[in-house]
C-alpha positions in Angstrom: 222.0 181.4 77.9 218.8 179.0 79.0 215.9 180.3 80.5 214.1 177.7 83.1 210.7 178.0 84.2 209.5 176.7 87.7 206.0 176.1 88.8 205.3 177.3 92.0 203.8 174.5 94.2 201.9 177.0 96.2 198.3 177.1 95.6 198.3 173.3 94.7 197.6 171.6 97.7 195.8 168.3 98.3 197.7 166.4 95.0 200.2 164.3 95.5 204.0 164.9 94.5 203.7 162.5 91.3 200.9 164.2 90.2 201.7 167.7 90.6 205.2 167.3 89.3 203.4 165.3 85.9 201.4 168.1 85.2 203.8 171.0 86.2 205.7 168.7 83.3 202.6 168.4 81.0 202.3 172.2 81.1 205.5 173.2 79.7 207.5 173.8 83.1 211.2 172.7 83.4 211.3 172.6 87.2 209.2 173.2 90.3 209.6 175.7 93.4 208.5 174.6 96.5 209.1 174.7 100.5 210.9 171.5 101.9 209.8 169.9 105.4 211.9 167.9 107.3 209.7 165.0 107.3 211.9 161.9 105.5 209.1 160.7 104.0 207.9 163.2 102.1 211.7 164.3 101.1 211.8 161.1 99.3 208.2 161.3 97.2 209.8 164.7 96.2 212.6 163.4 95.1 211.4 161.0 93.1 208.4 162.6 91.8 211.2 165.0 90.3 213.2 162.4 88.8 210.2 160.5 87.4 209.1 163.4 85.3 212.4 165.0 84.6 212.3 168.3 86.1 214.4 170.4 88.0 214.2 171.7 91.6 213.9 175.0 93.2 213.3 175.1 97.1 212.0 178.1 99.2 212.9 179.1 102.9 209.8 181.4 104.0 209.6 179.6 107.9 211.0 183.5 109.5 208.4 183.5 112.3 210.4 183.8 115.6 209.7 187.4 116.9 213.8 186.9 118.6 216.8 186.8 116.7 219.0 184.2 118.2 215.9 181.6 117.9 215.4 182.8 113.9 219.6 182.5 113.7 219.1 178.7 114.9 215.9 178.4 112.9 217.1 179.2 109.4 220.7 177.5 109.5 218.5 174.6 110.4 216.0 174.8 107.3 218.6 176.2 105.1 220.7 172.9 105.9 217.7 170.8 105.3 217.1 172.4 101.8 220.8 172.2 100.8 220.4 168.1 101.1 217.9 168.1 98.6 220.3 169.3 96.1 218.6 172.1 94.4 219.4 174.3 92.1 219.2 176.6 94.1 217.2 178.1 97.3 215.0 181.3 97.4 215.3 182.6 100.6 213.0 184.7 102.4 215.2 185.8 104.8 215.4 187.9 107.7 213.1 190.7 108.5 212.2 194.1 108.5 212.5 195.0 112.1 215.7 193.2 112.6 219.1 195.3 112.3 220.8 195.7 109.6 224.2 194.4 111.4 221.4 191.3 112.7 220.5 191.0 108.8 224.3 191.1 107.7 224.6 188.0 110.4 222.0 186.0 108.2 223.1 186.8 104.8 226.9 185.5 106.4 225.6 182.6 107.8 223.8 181.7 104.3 227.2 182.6 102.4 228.7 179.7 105.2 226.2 177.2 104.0 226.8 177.8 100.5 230.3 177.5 100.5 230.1 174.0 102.5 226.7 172.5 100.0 227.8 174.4 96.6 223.9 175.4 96.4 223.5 179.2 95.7 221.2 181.1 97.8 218.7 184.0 96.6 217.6 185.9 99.1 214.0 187.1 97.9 213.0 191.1 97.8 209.6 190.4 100.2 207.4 192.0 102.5 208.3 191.5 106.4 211.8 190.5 105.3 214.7 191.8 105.3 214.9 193.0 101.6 211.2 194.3 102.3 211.6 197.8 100.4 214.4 199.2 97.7 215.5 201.9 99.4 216.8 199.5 102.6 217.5 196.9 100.2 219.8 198.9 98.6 221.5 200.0 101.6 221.7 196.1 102.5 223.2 195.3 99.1 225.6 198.1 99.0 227.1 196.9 102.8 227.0 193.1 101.2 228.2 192.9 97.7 228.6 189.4 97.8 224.8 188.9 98.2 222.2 187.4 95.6 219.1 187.9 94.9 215.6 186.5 94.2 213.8 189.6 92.2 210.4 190.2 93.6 209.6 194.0 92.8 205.6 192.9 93.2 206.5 193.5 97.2 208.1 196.6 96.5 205.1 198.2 94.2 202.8 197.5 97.8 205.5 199.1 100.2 206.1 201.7 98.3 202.5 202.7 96.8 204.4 203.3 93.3 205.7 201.9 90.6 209.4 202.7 91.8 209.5 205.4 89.6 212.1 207.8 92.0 213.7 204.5 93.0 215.3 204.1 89.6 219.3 203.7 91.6 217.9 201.0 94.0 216.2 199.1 91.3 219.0 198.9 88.8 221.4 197.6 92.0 218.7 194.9 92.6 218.6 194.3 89.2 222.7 193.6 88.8 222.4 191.1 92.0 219.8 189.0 90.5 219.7 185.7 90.0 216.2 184.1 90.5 212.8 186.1 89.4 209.7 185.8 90.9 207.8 186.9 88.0 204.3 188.2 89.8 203.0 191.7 89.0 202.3 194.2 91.7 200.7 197.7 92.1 200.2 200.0 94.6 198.1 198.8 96.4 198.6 194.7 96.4 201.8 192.9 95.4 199.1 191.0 93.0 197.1 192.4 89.9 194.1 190.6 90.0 194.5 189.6 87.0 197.5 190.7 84.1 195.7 189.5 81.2 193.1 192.5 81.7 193.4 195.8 80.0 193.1 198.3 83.5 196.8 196.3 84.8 198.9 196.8 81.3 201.2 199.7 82.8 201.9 197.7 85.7 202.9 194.6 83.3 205.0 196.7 81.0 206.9 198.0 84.1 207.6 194.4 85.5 208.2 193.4 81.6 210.5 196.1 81.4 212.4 195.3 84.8 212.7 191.6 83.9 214.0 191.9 80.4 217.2 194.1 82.3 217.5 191.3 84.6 217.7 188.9 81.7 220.3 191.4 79.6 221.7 191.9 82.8 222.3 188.3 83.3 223.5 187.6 79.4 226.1 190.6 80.0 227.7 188.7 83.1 228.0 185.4 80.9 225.3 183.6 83.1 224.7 180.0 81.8 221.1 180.0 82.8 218.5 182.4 84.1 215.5 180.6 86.7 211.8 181.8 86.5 208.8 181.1 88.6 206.0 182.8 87.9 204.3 183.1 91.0 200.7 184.3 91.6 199.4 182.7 94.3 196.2 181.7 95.5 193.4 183.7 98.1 194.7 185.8 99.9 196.8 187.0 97.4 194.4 186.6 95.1 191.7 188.4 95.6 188.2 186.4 96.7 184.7 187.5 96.3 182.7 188.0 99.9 180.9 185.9 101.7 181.2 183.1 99.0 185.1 183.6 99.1 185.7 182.8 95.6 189.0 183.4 93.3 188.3 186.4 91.2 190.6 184.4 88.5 192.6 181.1 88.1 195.7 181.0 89.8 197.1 178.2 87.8 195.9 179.7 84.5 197.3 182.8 85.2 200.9 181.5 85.9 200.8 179.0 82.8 199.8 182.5 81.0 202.9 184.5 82.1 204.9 181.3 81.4 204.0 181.0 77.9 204.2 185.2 77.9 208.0 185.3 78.8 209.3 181.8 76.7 207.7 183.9 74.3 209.5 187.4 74.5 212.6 185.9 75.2 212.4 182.7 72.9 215.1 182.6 70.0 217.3 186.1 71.3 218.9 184.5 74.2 217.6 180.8 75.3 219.2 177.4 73.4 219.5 173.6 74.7 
Protein backbone atom coordinates (compact mmCIF):
# COMPACT_ATOMS: atom_id res chain seq x y z
CA UNK A 1 0.00 0.00 0.00
CA UNK A 2 1.26 3.82 -0.97
CA UNK A 3 1.03 6.43 1.35
CA UNK A 4 0.38 10.07 -0.38
CA UNK A 5 1.05 13.26 1.22
CA UNK A 6 -1.04 16.43 0.36
CA UNK A 7 -0.20 19.99 1.14
CA UNK A 8 -2.85 21.90 2.38
CA UNK A 9 -3.23 25.17 0.35
CA UNK A 10 -4.59 26.92 3.31
CA UNK A 11 -2.42 29.35 4.85
CA UNK A 12 -0.68 30.04 1.50
CA UNK A 13 -2.42 32.83 0.09
CA UNK A 14 -1.20 35.58 -2.24
CA UNK A 15 1.11 32.87 -4.57
CA UNK A 16 0.10 31.94 -7.55
CA UNK A 17 -1.06 28.27 -8.49
CA UNK A 18 2.31 27.50 -10.38
CA UNK A 19 4.24 28.53 -7.61
CA UNK A 20 2.57 27.03 -4.86
CA UNK A 21 2.11 23.75 -6.57
CA UNK A 22 6.31 23.92 -7.45
CA UNK A 23 7.14 24.25 -4.11
CA UNK A 24 4.45 21.94 -2.42
CA UNK A 25 6.54 19.62 -5.23
CA UNK A 26 10.02 20.93 -4.11
CA UNK A 27 9.09 19.98 -0.49
CA UNK A 28 8.50 16.36 -0.85
CA UNK A 29 4.55 16.44 -1.25
CA UNK A 30 2.77 14.15 -3.86
CA UNK A 31 -0.44 16.12 -4.07
CA UNK A 32 -2.17 19.27 -2.83
CA UNK A 33 -5.67 19.80 -0.86
CA UNK A 34 -7.41 22.68 -1.58
CA UNK A 35 -11.08 24.39 -1.91
CA UNK A 36 -12.27 24.71 -5.69
CA UNK A 37 -14.34 28.02 -6.79
CA UNK A 38 -16.40 28.07 -9.62
CA UNK A 39 -14.60 30.69 -11.32
CA UNK A 40 -13.32 29.06 -15.00
CA UNK A 41 -10.43 30.74 -14.90
CA UNK A 42 -8.86 29.86 -11.93
CA UNK A 43 -10.15 25.98 -12.55
CA UNK A 44 -7.93 25.97 -15.37
CA UNK A 45 -4.47 27.62 -13.58
CA UNK A 46 -5.30 24.71 -11.09
CA UNK A 47 -5.33 22.38 -13.42
CA UNK A 48 -2.47 23.01 -15.02
CA UNK A 49 -0.37 24.04 -12.25
CA UNK A 50 -0.97 20.33 -11.18
CA UNK A 51 -0.10 18.81 -14.30
CA UNK A 52 3.03 21.03 -14.71
CA UNK A 53 4.61 19.77 -11.53
CA UNK A 54 3.15 16.31 -11.33
CA UNK A 55 1.12 16.16 -8.34
CA UNK A 56 -2.01 14.83 -7.43
CA UNK A 57 -5.33 16.55 -6.30
CA UNK A 58 -7.35 16.59 -3.28
CA UNK A 59 -10.37 19.17 -3.09
CA UNK A 60 -12.20 20.34 0.05
CA UNK A 61 -16.06 21.28 0.42
CA UNK A 62 -16.09 23.56 3.69
CA UNK A 63 -18.77 26.42 1.95
CA UNK A 64 -21.78 24.93 4.93
CA UNK A 65 -22.93 28.55 5.82
CA UNK A 66 -26.71 28.60 5.16
CA UNK A 67 -28.40 28.72 8.60
CA UNK A 68 -31.63 26.61 6.49
CA UNK A 69 -31.45 23.28 5.21
CA UNK A 70 -33.12 23.28 1.85
CA UNK A 71 -30.74 26.30 0.80
CA UNK A 72 -27.43 24.18 2.29
CA UNK A 73 -29.22 20.89 0.29
CA UNK A 74 -29.02 23.11 -3.09
CA UNK A 75 -25.69 24.65 -1.88
CA UNK A 76 -23.55 21.51 -1.48
CA UNK A 77 -24.90 19.38 -4.54
CA UNK A 78 -23.84 22.41 -6.35
CA UNK A 79 -20.12 22.62 -4.97
CA UNK A 80 -19.87 18.96 -4.68
CA UNK A 81 -20.72 18.84 -8.60
CA UNK A 82 -18.19 21.58 -9.22
CA UNK A 83 -15.39 19.58 -7.31
CA UNK A 84 -16.31 16.29 -8.97
CA UNK A 85 -15.32 18.04 -12.56
CA UNK A 86 -12.00 18.62 -11.47
CA UNK A 87 -11.38 15.02 -11.18
CA UNK A 88 -9.81 14.51 -7.89
CA UNK A 89 -8.81 11.96 -6.06
CA UNK A 90 -11.09 12.43 -3.99
CA UNK A 91 -13.13 15.26 -1.97
CA UNK A 92 -13.01 16.04 1.83
CA UNK A 93 -16.15 17.12 2.74
CA UNK A 94 -17.12 19.19 5.49
CA UNK A 95 -20.46 18.35 5.53
CA UNK A 96 -23.55 19.08 7.23
CA UNK A 97 -23.77 20.49 10.65
CA UNK A 98 -24.29 20.16 14.11
CA UNK A 99 -27.68 21.57 14.65
CA UNK A 100 -29.19 19.89 11.66
CA UNK A 101 -31.07 16.37 12.24
CA UNK A 102 -29.71 13.50 12.02
CA UNK A 103 -32.50 12.24 9.38
CA UNK A 104 -31.49 16.09 7.67
CA UNK A 105 -27.70 14.83 7.89
CA UNK A 106 -28.58 11.21 6.46
CA UNK A 107 -30.24 13.44 3.42
CA UNK A 108 -26.63 14.89 2.72
CA UNK A 109 -24.47 11.97 3.17
CA UNK A 110 -27.38 10.28 0.36
CA UNK A 111 -27.14 12.98 -1.81
CA UNK A 112 -23.10 12.75 -1.67
CA UNK A 113 -23.41 8.82 -2.21
CA UNK A 114 -25.68 10.06 -5.59
CA UNK A 115 -22.90 12.18 -6.81
CA UNK A 116 -20.36 9.63 -6.28
CA UNK A 117 -21.96 7.02 -7.97
CA UNK A 118 -22.65 9.39 -11.17
CA UNK A 119 -18.55 11.14 -11.08
CA UNK A 120 -16.69 7.87 -9.62
CA UNK A 121 -14.87 10.41 -7.17
CA UNK A 122 -15.09 9.10 -3.50
CA UNK A 123 -16.23 11.46 -0.90
CA UNK A 124 -14.81 11.79 2.80
CA UNK A 125 -16.87 13.37 4.91
CA UNK A 126 -14.40 15.21 7.48
CA UNK A 127 -14.94 14.63 11.56
CA UNK A 128 -15.08 18.79 12.16
CA UNK A 129 -16.37 21.22 14.40
CA UNK A 130 -20.01 22.80 13.46
CA UNK A 131 -20.47 19.82 11.14
CA UNK A 132 -22.21 17.14 11.12
CA UNK A 133 -19.44 14.60 12.38
CA UNK A 134 -18.69 17.45 15.00
CA UNK A 135 -18.14 14.95 18.12
CA UNK A 136 -17.56 10.90 18.43
CA UNK A 137 -20.22 10.06 20.34
CA UNK A 138 -22.91 11.60 17.44
CA UNK A 139 -20.56 10.53 14.89
CA UNK A 140 -20.80 7.27 15.86
CA UNK A 141 -24.45 7.24 16.02
CA UNK A 142 -24.28 8.76 12.30
CA UNK A 143 -21.97 6.05 11.15
CA UNK A 144 -23.78 3.23 12.71
CA UNK A 145 -27.33 4.45 10.89
CA UNK A 146 -25.01 4.97 7.52
CA UNK A 147 -22.55 2.17 6.95
CA UNK A 148 -21.92 3.01 3.64
CA UNK A 149 -20.34 6.37 4.68
CA UNK A 150 -16.48 7.44 4.51
CA UNK A 151 -14.59 9.36 6.24
CA UNK A 152 -11.98 12.14 6.43
CA UNK A 153 -10.16 11.44 10.18
CA UNK A 154 -9.86 14.64 11.95
CA UNK A 155 -9.83 13.57 15.83
CA UNK A 156 -7.98 17.25 16.45
CA UNK A 157 -11.96 18.59 16.43
CA UNK A 158 -12.93 15.98 18.68
CA UNK A 159 -9.93 16.54 21.42
CA UNK A 160 -11.63 20.51 21.59
CA UNK A 161 -15.36 19.14 21.80
CA UNK A 162 -14.78 16.87 23.99
CA UNK A 163 -12.03 18.56 26.53
CA UNK A 164 -10.13 15.02 26.39
CA UNK A 165 -8.14 12.95 24.76
CA UNK A 166 -11.19 10.46 23.89
CA UNK A 167 -10.00 8.33 26.42
CA UNK A 168 -13.94 6.80 27.44
CA UNK A 169 -14.65 7.20 23.73
CA UNK A 170 -12.41 4.24 22.83
CA UNK A 171 -15.99 2.36 20.79
CA UNK A 172 -16.61 5.56 18.80
CA UNK A 173 -13.10 6.06 17.88
CA UNK A 174 -12.23 2.62 16.61
CA UNK A 175 -15.71 2.85 14.28
CA UNK A 176 -14.19 6.20 12.92
CA UNK A 177 -11.17 4.58 12.58
CA UNK A 178 -12.63 1.41 10.26
CA UNK A 179 -14.56 4.21 7.99
CA UNK A 180 -11.48 6.07 7.19
CA UNK A 181 -10.15 6.94 4.26
CA UNK A 182 -8.49 10.47 4.21
CA UNK A 183 -6.49 11.81 7.45
CA UNK A 184 -6.13 15.20 8.38
CA UNK A 185 -3.08 14.72 10.32
CA UNK A 186 -3.28 17.93 12.87
CA UNK A 187 -2.89 17.44 16.60
CA UNK A 188 -5.43 18.68 19.02
CA UNK A 189 -5.87 19.00 22.88
CA UNK A 190 -8.37 19.99 25.07
CA UNK A 191 -8.60 22.98 24.73
CA UNK A 192 -7.74 23.93 20.76
CA UNK A 193 -7.98 21.47 17.90
CA UNK A 194 -4.24 22.85 17.38
CA UNK A 195 -1.03 22.32 19.55
CA UNK A 196 0.79 25.26 19.15
CA UNK A 197 3.41 23.58 18.25
CA UNK A 198 4.14 19.43 18.13
CA UNK A 199 7.70 19.60 17.90
CA UNK A 200 7.80 20.96 21.74
CA UNK A 201 8.19 18.72 24.71
CA UNK A 202 4.78 20.05 26.92
CA UNK A 203 2.41 18.57 23.55
CA UNK A 204 4.24 14.85 23.28
CA UNK A 205 1.17 12.93 24.95
CA UNK A 206 -1.09 14.62 22.65
CA UNK A 207 1.21 13.56 19.54
CA UNK A 208 1.61 9.94 20.70
CA UNK A 209 -2.29 9.73 20.97
CA UNK A 210 -2.91 11.07 17.37
CA UNK A 211 0.42 8.83 16.39
CA UNK A 212 -1.23 6.09 17.90
CA UNK A 213 -4.81 6.72 16.28
CA UNK A 214 -3.20 7.17 12.74
CA UNK A 215 -0.94 4.19 12.67
CA UNK A 216 -4.66 2.05 13.30
CA UNK A 217 -6.01 3.90 10.57
CA UNK A 218 -3.07 3.01 8.39
CA UNK A 219 -3.20 -1.01 9.69
CA UNK A 220 -6.73 -0.51 9.40
CA UNK A 221 -6.47 0.51 5.89
CA UNK A 222 -3.59 -2.33 4.98
CA UNK A 223 -6.08 -5.00 6.57
CA UNK A 224 -8.96 -4.00 4.02
CA UNK A 225 -6.45 -4.31 1.00
CA UNK A 226 -6.49 -0.46 0.41
CA UNK A 227 -4.25 0.39 -2.57
CA UNK A 228 -3.38 3.76 -1.14
CA UNK A 229 -3.80 5.78 2.00
CA UNK A 230 -4.10 10.02 1.53
CA UNK A 231 -2.47 12.45 4.15
CA UNK A 232 -2.56 16.13 4.63
CA UNK A 233 -1.08 17.35 7.33
CA UNK A 234 -2.98 20.32 8.14
CA UNK A 235 -2.03 23.03 10.70
CA UNK A 236 -3.29 26.00 9.66
CA UNK A 237 -2.50 29.40 9.95
CA UNK A 238 -3.88 32.37 12.82
CA UNK A 239 -6.52 31.73 14.12
CA UNK A 240 -5.81 28.32 14.44
CA UNK A 241 -2.56 29.05 15.18
CA UNK A 242 -2.14 30.84 17.88
CA UNK A 243 -0.91 34.75 17.46
CA UNK A 244 0.84 36.94 19.95
CA UNK A 245 -1.39 40.33 21.00
CA UNK A 246 -1.48 43.41 19.73
CA UNK A 247 1.39 42.52 17.16
CA UNK A 248 -0.70 39.43 16.04
CA UNK A 249 2.16 37.34 15.23
CA UNK A 250 2.31 33.34 14.53
CA UNK A 251 3.62 31.75 17.69
CA UNK A 252 5.35 29.12 15.07
CA UNK A 253 5.60 28.43 11.24
CA UNK A 254 2.68 27.01 9.75
CA UNK A 255 4.40 25.72 6.72
CA UNK A 256 7.38 24.37 8.74
CA UNK A 257 5.38 22.69 10.97
CA UNK A 258 3.38 20.69 8.31
CA UNK A 259 6.68 19.88 6.19
CA UNK A 260 7.72 18.52 9.90
CA UNK A 261 4.80 16.10 10.38
CA UNK A 262 5.28 15.16 6.70
CA UNK A 263 8.70 14.07 6.92
CA UNK A 264 7.57 12.60 10.72
CA UNK A 265 4.98 10.11 9.21
CA UNK A 266 6.97 9.06 5.62
CA UNK A 267 9.24 8.32 8.22
CA UNK A 268 7.25 5.96 10.66
CA UNK A 269 5.57 4.32 8.04
CA UNK A 270 8.45 4.26 5.29
CA UNK A 271 9.63 0.65 4.24
CA UNK A 272 6.59 -1.49 6.45
CA UNK A 273 3.81 -0.66 4.18
CA UNK A 274 4.46 2.20 1.37
CA UNK A 275 6.10 0.99 -2.35
CA UNK A 276 5.82 2.65 -5.94
Amino acid sequence: MQIKFFCPKWGSDGITWDNFCAKVKAAGYDGIETPVPFDAGEKKDIAAAVTKHGLLLIVQYYQSFEKGFEAHKINFKKHLENLTGMRPLLIDSQTGKDYFSAGQNRELFEMAAAVTADSGVPIAHETHRNKALFAAHVTQALLTENPDVRITADFSHWCNVSESLLEQQQEAVDLAISRTIHIHARVGHAESAQVTDPRADEWQPEVAAHLLWWDAIIQQRLKNGARFTTITPEFGPAPYMPALPYTKMPVANQWDINVYMMELLRKRYAGKITGK
